[in-house]
LOMAR-910134 format. One record per residue (C-alpha): y, z, x. Coordinates in pm, whole numbers, m for minus. Layout:
R       py       pz       px
R        Y        Z        X
...
% end
This chain:
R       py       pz       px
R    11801   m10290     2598
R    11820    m9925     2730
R    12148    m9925     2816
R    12242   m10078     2457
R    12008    m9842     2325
R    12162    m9541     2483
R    12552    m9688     2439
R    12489    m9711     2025
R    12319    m9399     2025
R    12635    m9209     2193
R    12836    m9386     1920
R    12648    m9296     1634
R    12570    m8960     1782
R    12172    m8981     1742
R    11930    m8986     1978
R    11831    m9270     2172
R    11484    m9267     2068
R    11601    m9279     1677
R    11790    m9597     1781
R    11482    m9736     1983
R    11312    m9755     1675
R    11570    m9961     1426
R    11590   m10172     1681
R    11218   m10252     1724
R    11173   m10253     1360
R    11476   m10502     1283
R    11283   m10658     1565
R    10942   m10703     1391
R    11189   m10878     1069
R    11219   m10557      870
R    11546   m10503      636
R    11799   m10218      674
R    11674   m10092      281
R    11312   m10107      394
R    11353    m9890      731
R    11624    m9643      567
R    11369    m9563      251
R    11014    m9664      412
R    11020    m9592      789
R    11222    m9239      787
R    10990    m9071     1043
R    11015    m9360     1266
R    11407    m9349     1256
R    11408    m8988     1218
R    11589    m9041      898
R    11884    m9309      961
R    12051    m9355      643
R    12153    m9723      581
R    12498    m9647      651
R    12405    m9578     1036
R    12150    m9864     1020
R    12411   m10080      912
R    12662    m9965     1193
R    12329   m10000     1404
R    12266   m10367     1350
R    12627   m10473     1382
R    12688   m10292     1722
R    12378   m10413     1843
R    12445   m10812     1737
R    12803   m10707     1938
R    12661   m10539     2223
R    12343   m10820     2305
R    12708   m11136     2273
R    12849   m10857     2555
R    12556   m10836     2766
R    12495   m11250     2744
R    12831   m11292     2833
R    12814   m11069     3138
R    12554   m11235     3258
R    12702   m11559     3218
R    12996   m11461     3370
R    12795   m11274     3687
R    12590   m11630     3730
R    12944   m11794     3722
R    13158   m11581     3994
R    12765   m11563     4206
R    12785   m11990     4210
R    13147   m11948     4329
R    13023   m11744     4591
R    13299   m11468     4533
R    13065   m11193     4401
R    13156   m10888     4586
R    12970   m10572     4522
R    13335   m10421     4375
R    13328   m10699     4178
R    12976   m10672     4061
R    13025   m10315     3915
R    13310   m10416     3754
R    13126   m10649     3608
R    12862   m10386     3496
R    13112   m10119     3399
R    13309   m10325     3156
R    13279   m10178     2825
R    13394   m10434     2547
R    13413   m10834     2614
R    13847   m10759     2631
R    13752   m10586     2980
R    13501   m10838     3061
R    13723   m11113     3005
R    13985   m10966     3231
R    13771   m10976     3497
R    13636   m11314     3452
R    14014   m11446     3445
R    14079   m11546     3774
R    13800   m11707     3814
R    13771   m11897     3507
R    13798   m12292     3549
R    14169   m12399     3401
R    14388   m12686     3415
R    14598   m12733     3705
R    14851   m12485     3732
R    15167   m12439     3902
R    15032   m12177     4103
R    14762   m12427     4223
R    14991   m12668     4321
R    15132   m12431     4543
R    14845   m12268     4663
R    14702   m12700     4763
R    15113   m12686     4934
R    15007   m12424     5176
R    15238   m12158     5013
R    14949   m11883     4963
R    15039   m11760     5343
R    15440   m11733     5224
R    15360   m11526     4907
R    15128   m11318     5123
R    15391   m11277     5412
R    15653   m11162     5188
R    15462   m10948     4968
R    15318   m10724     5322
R    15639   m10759     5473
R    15961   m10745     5257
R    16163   m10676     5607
R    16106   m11081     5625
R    16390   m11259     5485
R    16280   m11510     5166
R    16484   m11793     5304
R    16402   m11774     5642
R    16051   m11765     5573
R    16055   m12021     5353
R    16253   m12278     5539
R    15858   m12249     5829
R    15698   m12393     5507
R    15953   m12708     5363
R    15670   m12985     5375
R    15815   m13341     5184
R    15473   m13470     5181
R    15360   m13189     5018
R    15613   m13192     4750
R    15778   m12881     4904
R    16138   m13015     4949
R    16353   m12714     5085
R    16326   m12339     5083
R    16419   m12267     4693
R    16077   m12507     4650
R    15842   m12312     4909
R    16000   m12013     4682
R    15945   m12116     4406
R    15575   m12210     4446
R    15514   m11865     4628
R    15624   m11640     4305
R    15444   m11893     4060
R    15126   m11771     4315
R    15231   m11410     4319
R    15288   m11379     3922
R    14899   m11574     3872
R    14783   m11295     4114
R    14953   m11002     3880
R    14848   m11139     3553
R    14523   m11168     3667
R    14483   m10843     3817
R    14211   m10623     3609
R    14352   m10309     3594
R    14698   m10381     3547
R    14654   m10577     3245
R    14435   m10315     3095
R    14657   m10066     3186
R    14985   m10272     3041
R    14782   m10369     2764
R    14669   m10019     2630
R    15015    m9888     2747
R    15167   m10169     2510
R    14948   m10051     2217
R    14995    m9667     2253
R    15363    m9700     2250
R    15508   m10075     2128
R    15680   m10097     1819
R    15576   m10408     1603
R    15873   m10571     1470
R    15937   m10827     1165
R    16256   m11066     1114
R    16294   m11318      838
R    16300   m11659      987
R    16663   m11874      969
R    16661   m12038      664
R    16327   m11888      501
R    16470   m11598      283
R    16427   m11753      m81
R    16134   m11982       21
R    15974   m11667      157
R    16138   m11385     m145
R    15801   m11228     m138
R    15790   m11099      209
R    16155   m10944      184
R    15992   m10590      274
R    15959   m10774      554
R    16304   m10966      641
R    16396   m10613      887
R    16066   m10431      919
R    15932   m10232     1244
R    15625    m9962     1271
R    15437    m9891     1585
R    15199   m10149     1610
R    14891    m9882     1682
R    14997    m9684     1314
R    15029    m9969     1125
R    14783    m9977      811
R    14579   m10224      767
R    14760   m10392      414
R    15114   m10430      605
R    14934   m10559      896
R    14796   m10834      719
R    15138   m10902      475
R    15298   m10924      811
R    15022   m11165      986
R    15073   m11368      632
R    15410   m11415      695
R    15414   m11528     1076
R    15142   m11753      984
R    15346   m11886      676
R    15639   m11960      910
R    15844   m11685      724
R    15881   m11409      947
R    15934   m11385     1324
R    15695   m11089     1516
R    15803   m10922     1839
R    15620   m10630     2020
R    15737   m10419     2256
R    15848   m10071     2308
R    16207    m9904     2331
R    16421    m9958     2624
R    16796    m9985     2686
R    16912   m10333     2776
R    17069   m10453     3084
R    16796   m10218     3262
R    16485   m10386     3346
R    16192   m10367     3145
R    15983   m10011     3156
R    15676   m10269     3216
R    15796   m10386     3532
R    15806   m10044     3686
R    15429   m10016     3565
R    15387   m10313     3756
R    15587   m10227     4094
R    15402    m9925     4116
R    15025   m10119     4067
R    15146   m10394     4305
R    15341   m10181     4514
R    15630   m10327     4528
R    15952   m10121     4595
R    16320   m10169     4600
R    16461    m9993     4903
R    16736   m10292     4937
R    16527   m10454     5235
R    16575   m10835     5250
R    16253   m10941     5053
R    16284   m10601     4777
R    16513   m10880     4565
R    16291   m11124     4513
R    16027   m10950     4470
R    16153   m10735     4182
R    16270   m11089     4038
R    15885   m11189     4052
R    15766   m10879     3852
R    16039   m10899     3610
R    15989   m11291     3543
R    15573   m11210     3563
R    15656   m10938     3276
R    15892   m11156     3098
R    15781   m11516     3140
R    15389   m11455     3126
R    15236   m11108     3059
R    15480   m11017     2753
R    15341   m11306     2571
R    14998   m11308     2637
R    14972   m10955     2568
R    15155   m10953     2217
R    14904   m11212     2179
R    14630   m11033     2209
R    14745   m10695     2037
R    14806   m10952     1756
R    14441   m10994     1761
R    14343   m10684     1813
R    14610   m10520     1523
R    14406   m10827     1275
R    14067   m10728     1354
R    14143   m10368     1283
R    14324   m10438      957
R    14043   m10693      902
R    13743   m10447      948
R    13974   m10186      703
R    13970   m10428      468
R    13643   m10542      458
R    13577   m10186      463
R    13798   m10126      131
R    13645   m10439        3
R    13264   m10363       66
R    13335    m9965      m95
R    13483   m10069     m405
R    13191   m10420     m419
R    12958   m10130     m439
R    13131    m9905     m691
R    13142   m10195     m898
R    12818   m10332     m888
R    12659    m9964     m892
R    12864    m9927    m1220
R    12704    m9762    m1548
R    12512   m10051    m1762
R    12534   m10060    m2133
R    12212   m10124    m2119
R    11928   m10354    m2329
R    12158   m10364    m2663
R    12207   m10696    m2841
R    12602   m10800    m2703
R    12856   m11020    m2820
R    13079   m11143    m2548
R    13443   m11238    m2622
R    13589   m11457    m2377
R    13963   m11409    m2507
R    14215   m11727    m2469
R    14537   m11811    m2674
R    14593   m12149    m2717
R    14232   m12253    m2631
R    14057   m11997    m2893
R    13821   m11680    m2818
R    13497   m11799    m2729
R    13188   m11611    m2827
R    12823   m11563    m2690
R    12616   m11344    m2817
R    12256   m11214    m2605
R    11958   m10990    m2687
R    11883   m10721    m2566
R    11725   m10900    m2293
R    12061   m11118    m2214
R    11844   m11417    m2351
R    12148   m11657    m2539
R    12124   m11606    m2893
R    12468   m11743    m3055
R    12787   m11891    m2951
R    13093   m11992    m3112
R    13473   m12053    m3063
R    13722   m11860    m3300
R    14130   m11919    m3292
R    14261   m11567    m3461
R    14591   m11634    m3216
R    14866   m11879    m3234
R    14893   m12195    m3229
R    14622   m12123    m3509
R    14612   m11814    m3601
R    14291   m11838    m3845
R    14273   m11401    m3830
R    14098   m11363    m4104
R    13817   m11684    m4058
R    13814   m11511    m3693
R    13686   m11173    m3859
R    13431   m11360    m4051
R    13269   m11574    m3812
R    13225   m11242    m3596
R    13112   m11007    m3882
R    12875   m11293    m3997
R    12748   m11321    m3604
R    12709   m10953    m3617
R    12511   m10897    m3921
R    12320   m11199    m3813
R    12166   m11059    m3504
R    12231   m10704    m3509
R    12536   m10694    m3285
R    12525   m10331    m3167
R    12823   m10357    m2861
R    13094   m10604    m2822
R    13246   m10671    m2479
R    13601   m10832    m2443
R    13714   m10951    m2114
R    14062   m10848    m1990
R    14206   m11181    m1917
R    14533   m11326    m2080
R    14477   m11217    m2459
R    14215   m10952    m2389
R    14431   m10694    m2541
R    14509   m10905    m2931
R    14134   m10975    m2915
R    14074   m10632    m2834
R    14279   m10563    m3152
R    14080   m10815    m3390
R    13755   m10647    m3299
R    13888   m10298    m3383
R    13989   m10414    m3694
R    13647   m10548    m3758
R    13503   m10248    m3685
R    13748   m10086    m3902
R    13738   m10280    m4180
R    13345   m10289    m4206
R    13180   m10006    m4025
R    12849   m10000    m4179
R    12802   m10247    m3847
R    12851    m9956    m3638
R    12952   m10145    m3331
R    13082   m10043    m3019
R    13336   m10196    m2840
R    13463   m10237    m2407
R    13695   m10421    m2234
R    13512   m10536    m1940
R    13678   m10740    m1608
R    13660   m11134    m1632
R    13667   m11148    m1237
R    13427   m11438    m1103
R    13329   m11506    m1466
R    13493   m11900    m1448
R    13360   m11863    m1122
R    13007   m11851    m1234
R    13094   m12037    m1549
R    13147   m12358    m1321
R    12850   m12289    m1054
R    12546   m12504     m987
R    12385   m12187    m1117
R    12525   m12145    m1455
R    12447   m12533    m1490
R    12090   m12478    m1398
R    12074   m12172    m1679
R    12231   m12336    m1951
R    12221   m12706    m1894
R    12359   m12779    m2210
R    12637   m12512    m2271
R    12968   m12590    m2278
R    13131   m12425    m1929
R    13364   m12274    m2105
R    13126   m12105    m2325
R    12940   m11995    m1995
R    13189   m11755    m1930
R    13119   m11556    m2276
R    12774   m11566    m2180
R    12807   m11360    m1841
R    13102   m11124    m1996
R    12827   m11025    m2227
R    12567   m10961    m2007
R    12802   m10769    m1715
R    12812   m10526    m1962
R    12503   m10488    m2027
R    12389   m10486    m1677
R    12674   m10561    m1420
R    12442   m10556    m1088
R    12241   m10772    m1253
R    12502   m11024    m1389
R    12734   m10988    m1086
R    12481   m11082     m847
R    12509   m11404     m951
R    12852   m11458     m829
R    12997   m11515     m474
R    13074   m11119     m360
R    13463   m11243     m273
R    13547   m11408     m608
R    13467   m11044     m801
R    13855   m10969     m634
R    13846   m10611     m580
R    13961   m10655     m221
R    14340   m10627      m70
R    14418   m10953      140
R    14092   m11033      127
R    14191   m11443      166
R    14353   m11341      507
R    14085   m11151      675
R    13780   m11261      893
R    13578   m11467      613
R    13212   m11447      804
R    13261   m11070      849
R    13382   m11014      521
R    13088   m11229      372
R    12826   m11082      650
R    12974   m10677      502
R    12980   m10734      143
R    12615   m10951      114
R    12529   m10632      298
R    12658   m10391       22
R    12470   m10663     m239
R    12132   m10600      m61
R    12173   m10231      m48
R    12297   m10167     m399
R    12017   m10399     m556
R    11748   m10249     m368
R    11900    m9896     m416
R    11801    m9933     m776
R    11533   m10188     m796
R    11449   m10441     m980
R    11205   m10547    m1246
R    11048   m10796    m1162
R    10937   m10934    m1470
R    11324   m10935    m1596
R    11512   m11017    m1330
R    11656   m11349    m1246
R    11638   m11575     m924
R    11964   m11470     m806
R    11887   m11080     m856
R    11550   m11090     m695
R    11658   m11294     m400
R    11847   m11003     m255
R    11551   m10797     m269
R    11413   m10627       82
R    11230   m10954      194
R    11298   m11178      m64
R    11534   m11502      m38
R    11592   m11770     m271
R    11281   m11963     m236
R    11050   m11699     m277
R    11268   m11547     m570
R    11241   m11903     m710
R    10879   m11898     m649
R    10841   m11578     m830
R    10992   m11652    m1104
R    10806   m12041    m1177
R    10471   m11797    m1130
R    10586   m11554    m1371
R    10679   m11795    m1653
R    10384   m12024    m1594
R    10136   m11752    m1590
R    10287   m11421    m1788
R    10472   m11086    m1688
R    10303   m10945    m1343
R    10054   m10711    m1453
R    10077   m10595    m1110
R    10247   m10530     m757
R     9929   m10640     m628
R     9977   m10965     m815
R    10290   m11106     m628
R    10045   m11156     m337
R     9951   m11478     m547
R    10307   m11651     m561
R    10314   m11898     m298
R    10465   m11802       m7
R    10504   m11473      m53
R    10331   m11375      259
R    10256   m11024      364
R    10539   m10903      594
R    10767   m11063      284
R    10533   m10833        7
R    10557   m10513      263
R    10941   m10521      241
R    10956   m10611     m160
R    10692   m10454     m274
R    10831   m10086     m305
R    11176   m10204     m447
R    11031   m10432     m707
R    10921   m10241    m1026
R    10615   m10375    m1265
R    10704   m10172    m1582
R    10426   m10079    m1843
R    10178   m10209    m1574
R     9809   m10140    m1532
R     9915    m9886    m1215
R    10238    m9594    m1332
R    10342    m9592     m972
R    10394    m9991     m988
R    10718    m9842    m1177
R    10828    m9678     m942
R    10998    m9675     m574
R    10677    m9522     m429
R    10531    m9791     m181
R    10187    m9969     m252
R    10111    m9851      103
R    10157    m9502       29
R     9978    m9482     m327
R     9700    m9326      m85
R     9937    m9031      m58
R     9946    m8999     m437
R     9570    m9005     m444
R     9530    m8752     m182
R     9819    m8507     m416
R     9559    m8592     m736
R     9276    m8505     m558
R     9349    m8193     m405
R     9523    m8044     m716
R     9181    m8150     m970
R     9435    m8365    m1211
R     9503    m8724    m1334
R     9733    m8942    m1200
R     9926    m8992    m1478
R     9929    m8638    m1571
R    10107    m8598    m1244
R    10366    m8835    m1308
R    10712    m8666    m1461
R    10572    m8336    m1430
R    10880    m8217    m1251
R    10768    m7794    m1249
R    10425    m7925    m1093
R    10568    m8096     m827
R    10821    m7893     m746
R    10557    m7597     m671
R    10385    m7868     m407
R    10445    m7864      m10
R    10517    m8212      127
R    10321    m8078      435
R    10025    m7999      316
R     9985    m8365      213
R    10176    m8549      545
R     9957    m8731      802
R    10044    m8943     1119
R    10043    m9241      888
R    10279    m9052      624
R    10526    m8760      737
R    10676    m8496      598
R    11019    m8692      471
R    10803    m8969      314
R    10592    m8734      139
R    10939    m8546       15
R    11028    m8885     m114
R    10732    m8961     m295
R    10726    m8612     m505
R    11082    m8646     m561
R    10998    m8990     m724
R    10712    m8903     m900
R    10957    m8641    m1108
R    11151    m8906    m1266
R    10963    m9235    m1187
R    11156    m9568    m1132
R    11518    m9334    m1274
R    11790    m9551    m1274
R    12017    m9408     m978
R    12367    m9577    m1182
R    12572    m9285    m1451
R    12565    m9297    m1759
R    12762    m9574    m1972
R    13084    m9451    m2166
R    13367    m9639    m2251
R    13764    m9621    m2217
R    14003    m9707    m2483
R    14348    m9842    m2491
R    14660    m9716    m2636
R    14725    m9911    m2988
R    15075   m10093    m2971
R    15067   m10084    m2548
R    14995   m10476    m2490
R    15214   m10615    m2220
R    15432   m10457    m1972
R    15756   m10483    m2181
R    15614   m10194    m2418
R    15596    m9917    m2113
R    15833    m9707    m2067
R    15894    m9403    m1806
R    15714    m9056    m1896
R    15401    m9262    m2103
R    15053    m9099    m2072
R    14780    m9343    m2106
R    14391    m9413    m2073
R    14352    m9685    m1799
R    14051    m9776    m1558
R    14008    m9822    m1176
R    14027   m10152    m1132
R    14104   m10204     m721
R    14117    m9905     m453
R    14314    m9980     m138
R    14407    m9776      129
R    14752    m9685       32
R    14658    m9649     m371
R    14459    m9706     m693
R    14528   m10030     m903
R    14501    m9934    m1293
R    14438   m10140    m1586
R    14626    m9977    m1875
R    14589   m10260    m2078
R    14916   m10481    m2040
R    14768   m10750    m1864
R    14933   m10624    m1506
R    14777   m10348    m1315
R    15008   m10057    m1242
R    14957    m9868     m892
R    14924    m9536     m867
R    15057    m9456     m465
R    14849    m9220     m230
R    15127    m8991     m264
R    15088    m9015     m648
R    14665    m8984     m695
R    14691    m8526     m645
R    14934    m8236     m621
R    14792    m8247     m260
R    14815    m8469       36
R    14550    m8733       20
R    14452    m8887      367
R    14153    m9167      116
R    14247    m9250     m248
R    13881    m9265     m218
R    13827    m8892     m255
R    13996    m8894     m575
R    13914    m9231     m743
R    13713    m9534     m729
R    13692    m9823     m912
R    13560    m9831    m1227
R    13676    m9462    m1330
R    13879    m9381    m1646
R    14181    m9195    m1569
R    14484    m9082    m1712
R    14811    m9153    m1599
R    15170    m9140    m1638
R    15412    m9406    m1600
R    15720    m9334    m1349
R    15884    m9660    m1349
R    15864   m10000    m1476
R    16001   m10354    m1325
R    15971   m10622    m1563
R    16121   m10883    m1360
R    15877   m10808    m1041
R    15566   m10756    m1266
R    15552   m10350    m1103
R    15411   m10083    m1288
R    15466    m9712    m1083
R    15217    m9460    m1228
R    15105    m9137    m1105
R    14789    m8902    m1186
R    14991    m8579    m1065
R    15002    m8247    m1266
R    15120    m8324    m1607
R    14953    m8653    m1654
R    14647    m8646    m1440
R    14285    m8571    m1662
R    14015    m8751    m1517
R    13804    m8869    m1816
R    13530    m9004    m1642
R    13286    m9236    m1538
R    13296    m9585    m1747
R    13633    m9742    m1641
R    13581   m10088    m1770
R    13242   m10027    m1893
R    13104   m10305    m1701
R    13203   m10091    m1384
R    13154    m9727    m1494
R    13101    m9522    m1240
R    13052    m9129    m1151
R    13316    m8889    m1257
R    13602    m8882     m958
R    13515    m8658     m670
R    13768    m8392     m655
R    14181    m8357     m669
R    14188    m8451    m1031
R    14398    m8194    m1189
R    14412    m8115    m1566
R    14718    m8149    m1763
R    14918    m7839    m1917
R    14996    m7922    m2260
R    15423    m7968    m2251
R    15383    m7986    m1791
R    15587    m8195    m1602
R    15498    m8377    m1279
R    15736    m8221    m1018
R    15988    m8409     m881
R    15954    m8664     m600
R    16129    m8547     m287
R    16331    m8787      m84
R    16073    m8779      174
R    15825    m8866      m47
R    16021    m9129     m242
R    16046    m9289      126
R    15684    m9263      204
R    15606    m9403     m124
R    15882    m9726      m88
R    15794    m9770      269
R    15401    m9744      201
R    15406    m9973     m101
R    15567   m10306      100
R    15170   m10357      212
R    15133   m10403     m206
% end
């Protein structure tokens, strides 16, 4: 454990102890949200970032070190462990190296190699390879055996270089060598298959592609990957050399081997061997495994783009307790309607037909204005699915028509809302709802609270990833149940509200004891409490010491059960009351008071100086909702489907999807349009990241439009770009875009696209 100790601490660039700590701590069962916020002075203050990093290089690192020792007891039984071999063994950093070194000695099915080895030819290989003064078929012709199936001298040949080629490809050093070599300077090229171009018209970025394999992005990675394993497109890797010359490989390998041509009898065959041990076996297995290697890079880039925009999402700005009407929009099926309290409890719901075949527009307005009035309607939220934008229309003119109702009114995303509609969940919930209704139901209440609502839906059906289908699925569900845990905890829940599914991704919690918690709170009344959870059956206390400080027991007979301060540090708060003569609640919110306090005149050894920083922080806004504030985004009237854009339009759109080469945005047409990289600032921008994320409203411009492709070119350069802030689809608003965003001149144009960047852009955008 030291040495894993001391490797993650190099990588995270912390000191060993720091690491020491997680480690013992994620030991003992705690959770990365309850060391990051409760055990800072044990970690010296690892954020949940580095703890996150932490626990995945240390699940890595503890496979390495199992398999090393597996593969030590292995080689040891063989009796071939060498003390050379044995620090190899040690020194090999990643299970790649490790593997290399296990090779030869791994058990495998009878090769040729073997079969010449068992034929005596070992000595003939050897002989040659000392001695290329010997002549091959003179030497060969000491070794022609018929009862050992070695016929004549091309035979004892032939056996010797299948012997010599095993020994090369299963030489450590050489492979790594040929292997990093291969990935610093091959070119990864794609070729449509024969026959495949119209079955496979969506990879024809593809049909005569080629990028060096170690600059490839992750998005054209995987559209490449998609296509190989589709049978579309034909991969090659290797790097540039002129033909009819021998591979720049084999000379990589002459000089490791030492083998040299200086025309001496044996120099021939020889270079034969190393150009058919390049060609016929190393060439292969080493695209092979860059293949791999160029996948679980794009895959972890992904996941990464995946698990950053998860978060922006379900971190977004809620509407809030307001009675909601949700409009699940369809055409030829009807709208359907739900409406919830304030609460999200189901009040209403209904199915309206204001669209053809029907078309019943003005018995639509009714039922709505009648639901409205009925239960005091005070937001409507309309999802963005296929007639989001004509139901988006009928509410306006509601609101229009009678605005003593003084609603408000958001498009919100529809992602994972069938989903949930459909799940065991939803049937559990509302038993006797129609599933199609279900889907009203949670459109509503994502608005009002999207963590809350979202939670409730599996993390890879919300669709805010790029490939996602193609990449590692247990990494990408391990990363983004992650983000889930740390974004629910980061703003805490209250635990006389919440839901099974929300309080089951609590610090400590899972979905028994969430289940529990919930039966004990409607058979015996709102927790009064955070002492009182100790009561719910098997909610033990290591479970209560990881929960307690993220669950929050509003209006409670204790103020700091609101809040993120932990029960085990109310002592703390005591101490601060104490030694300043005043009331605990007077304490509370009194942000000039506690300001003028010095966390180290109240830290201990139990409770240090960054604890007690915390707690005074807290007790200045108690239990604040970390999310922004909730605005809304609104779509340009008569702008419904991509046929009505045209070039040089500025419009209001939202963030719906961040990847690494660009921002998808919803401007209402029922077709995202991408903003490039090269399109998001006047500058270069290395992360679309530090510009956008999803959920903010924007304004963009359109630069081109194809109809036929369903492609909509925008760009937030100067002329077009004014960042309007957080709010995006309401359900997802989000924190005002952090920096680049550059205000429009009134009457500015964007400047024109170089070639270069035209290029960039074309070339950049065949990963979309």
């Amino acid at each position: 454990m030291d040495k894993i100790n001391q490797r993650i601490a190099t990588e995270l660039g912390v000191a060993e102890r720091q690491v020491a700590s997680a480690v013992e701590l994620l030991g003992e069962g705690a959770t990365v949200p309850f060391i990051a916020r409760y055990r800072k002075e044990k970690t010296g203050g690892l954020d949940d970032t580095q703890l996150r990093k932490l626990e995945e290089r240390l699940s890595y690192l503890r496979e390495l070190e199992d398999r090393r020792s597996s593969v030590r007891k292995t080689i040891e039984g063989l009796g071939k462990l060498t003390p050379e071999l044995a620090r190899a063994i040690d020194g090999a950093a990643t299970k790649i190296e490790l593997e290399d070194i296990y090779a030869p000695f791994k058990p495998k099915r009878r090769t040729k190699a073997q079969i010449a080895r068992e034929a005596g030819l070992e000595q003939l290989s050897e002989a040659l390879l000392k001695n290329p003064q010997l002549d091959p078929a003179t030497e060969a012709a000491k070794y022609i055996d018929a009862e050992k199936g070695v016929a004549d001298a091309k035979a004892a040949l032939d056996g010797a270089r299948h012997i010599l080629i095993e020994q090369i490809a299963e030489t450590p050093a050489l492979v790594g060598n040929l292997r990093e070599w291969l990935w610093a300077e091959g070119e990864l090229k794609s070729a449509v298959r024969k026959g495949k171009s119209e079955e496979g018209a969506k990879f024809a970025d593809y049909f005569e592609f080629g990028q060096r394999i170690k600059d490839m992005p992750s998005h054209r990675a995987l559209a490449m990957l998609r296509g190989l394993n589709e049978g579309v497109l034909e991969l090659d890797l290797d790097v540039a050399h002129e033909k009819g010359k021998p591979h720049p490989a084999e000379g990589r390998i002459r000089t490791a081997v030492g083998i040299l041509d200086r025309g001496r009898p044996a120099d021939a065959w020889l270079g034969e061997t190393v150009h058919k041990a390049w060609a016929d076996k190393l060439s292969g297995s080493l695209q092979t495994g860059l293949l791999a290697r160029l996948k679980e890079r794009a895959d972890a880039e992904a996941t990464s783009v995946f698990s950053r925009n998860l978060k922006d999402l379900l971190l977004a700005a809620p509407a809030g307790p307001r009675t909601t009407m949700g409009l699940d929009p369809g055409i030829r099926t009807g709208v359907k309607v739900a409406v919830v309290d304030a609460t999200g409890k189901l009040l209403a719901t209904t199915t309206i037909y204001p669209h053809e075949p029907r078309r019943d527009w003005n018995g639509s307005l009714a039922t709505l204005a009648a639901l409205c009035k009925q239960h005091k309607v005070d937001i409507v939220s309309v999802g963005n699915g296929t007639g989001g934008r004509e139901t988006d229309k009928l509410v306006a003119e509601l609101m229009s028509k009678m605005p003593d109702l003084n609603l408000t009114k958001a498009m919100v995303s529809e992602a994972g809302a069938s989903v949930y509609s459909a799940s065991e969940l939803a049937a559990k919930e509302f038993p006797d709802l129609d599933v199609s209704l279900r889907g009203a139901v949670s459109i509503a209440r994502r608005l009002q609270d999207p963590l809350a609502e979202l939670v409730k839906i599996e993390p890879k059906a919300i669709g805010v990833g790029q490939y996602q289908h193609d990449v590692d699925q247990s990494g990408l569900a391990r990363s983004l149940d992650a983000v889930v845990e740390d974004c629910v905890n980061s703003v805490g829940v209250d635990v006389n509200m919440a839901s099974a599914p929300l309080l089951s991704r609590v610090s400590g919690l899972n979905q028994t004891l969430a289940s529990n918690i919930v039966a004990f709170r409607d058979e015996n009344g709102a927790f009064k409490s955070r002492a009182a959870l100790k009561k719910v059956p098997r909610l033990g206390a290591k479970a209560f010491e990881q929960a307690a400080g993220f669950l929050r027991i509003m209006n409670g007979s204790n103020p700091l059960d609101a809040s993120a301060v932990h029960p085990e540090a109310y002592v703390v708060v005591e101490k601060i009351a104490d030694a300043t003569k005043r009331p605990l609640k007077s304490i509370i919110g009194d942000k000039a008071f506690l300001k003028s306090l010095k966390p180290a005149q109240f830290a201990d050894e139990a409770f240090g100086v960054p604890t007690v920083t915390d707690i005074l922080a807290e007790l200045e806004k108690p239990g604040r909702d970390p999310r922004p504030e909730f605005k809304t985004a609104t779509f340009q009237e008569g702008v419904d489907s991509i046929t009505d854009l045209k070039p040089g339009m500025q419009l209001e759109g939202v963030v719906t999807n961040v990847a690494a080469f660009g921002a998808f945005v919803d401007v209402g047409v029922h077709q995202d349009g991408l903003v490039h990289i090269s399109e998001l600032a006047d500058r270069f921008v290395k992360d679309p990241h530090e510009i956008v994320k999803a959920g903010d409203v924007v304004k963009v411009r359109v630069k081109e439009v194809d109809v036929p492709r369903k492609r909509i070119a925008l760009t937030m350069k100067s002329g077009a770009i004014d960042t309007v802030g957080s709010g995006g689809r309401p359900a997802t608003a989000s924190p005002a875009p952090r920096g680049g965003a550059q205000v429009p001149r009134p009457g500015s144009q964007a400047p024109a696209e170089s070639a270069l960047a035209a290029a960039l852009r074309r070339a950049q955008e065949k990963g979309n």
